[in-house]
C-alpha positions in Angstrom: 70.6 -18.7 221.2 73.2 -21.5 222.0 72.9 -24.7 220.2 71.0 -26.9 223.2 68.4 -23.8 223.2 67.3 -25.1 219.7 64.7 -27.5 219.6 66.2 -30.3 217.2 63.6 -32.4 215.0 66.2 -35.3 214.5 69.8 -36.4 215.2 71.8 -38.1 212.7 74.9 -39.9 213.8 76.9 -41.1 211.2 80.6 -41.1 213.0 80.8 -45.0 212.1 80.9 -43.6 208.2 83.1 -42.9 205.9 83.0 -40.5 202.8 80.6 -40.5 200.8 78.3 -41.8 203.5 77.5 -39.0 205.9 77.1 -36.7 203.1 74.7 -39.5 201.1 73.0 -40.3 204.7 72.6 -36.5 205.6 70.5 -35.8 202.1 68.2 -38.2 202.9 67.5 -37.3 206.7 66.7 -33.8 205.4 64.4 -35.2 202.5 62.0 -36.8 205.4 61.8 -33.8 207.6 59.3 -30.1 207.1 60.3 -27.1 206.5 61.8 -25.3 209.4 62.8 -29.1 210.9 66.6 -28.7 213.0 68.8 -31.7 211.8 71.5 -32.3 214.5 74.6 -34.2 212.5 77.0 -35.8 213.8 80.1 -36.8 212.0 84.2 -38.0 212.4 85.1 -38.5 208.4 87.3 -35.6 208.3 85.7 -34.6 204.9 82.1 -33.9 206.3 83.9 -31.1 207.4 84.5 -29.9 204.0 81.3 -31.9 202.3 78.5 -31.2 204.6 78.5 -26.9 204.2 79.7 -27.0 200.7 76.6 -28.7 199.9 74.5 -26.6 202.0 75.5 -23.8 200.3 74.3 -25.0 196.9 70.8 -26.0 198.8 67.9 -24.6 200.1 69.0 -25.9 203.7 71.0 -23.5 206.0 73.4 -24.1 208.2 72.8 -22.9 211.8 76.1 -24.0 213.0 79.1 -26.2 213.4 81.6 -27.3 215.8 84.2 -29.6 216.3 85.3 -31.9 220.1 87.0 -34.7 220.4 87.1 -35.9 217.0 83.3 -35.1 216.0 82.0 -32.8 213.5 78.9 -31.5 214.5 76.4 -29.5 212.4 72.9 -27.9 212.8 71.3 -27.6 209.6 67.7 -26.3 209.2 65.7 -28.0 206.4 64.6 -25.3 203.8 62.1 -25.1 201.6 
């Protein structure tokens, strides 16, 4: 399954932001979304990169995916339990 086959519940764009912000801003989109929910995040703080999966592993969230063009970080994260 490629990444525009998934059907995302919400998108999250938080280029404009610097660390700590995406990572902050991020938490709290996947607090208001179900179980199962697809969080698209977008992201050009160079530390998101880092951030954003190194907190995912310590959750109950999974990340699906992540790329990188042009500058943005993208990540698919599913909202666990």
């Amino acid at each position: 399954m490629s990444n525009s086959d998934l059907h995302i519940s919400s998108e999250l764009d938080v280029c404009e932001l610097q660390c700590p912000m995406p990572l902050l801003k991020t938490k709290m989109a996947l607090k208001n979304l179900n179980p199962g929910d697809i969080l698209k995040v977008m992201a050009k703080d160079a530390g998101s990169s880092r951030d954003i999966p190194r907190y995912l592993e310590m959750s109950p969230h999974e990340l699906l995916d992540t790329c990188e063009s042009e500058g943005v970080f993208y990540f698919w994260i599913v909202r666990g339990n």
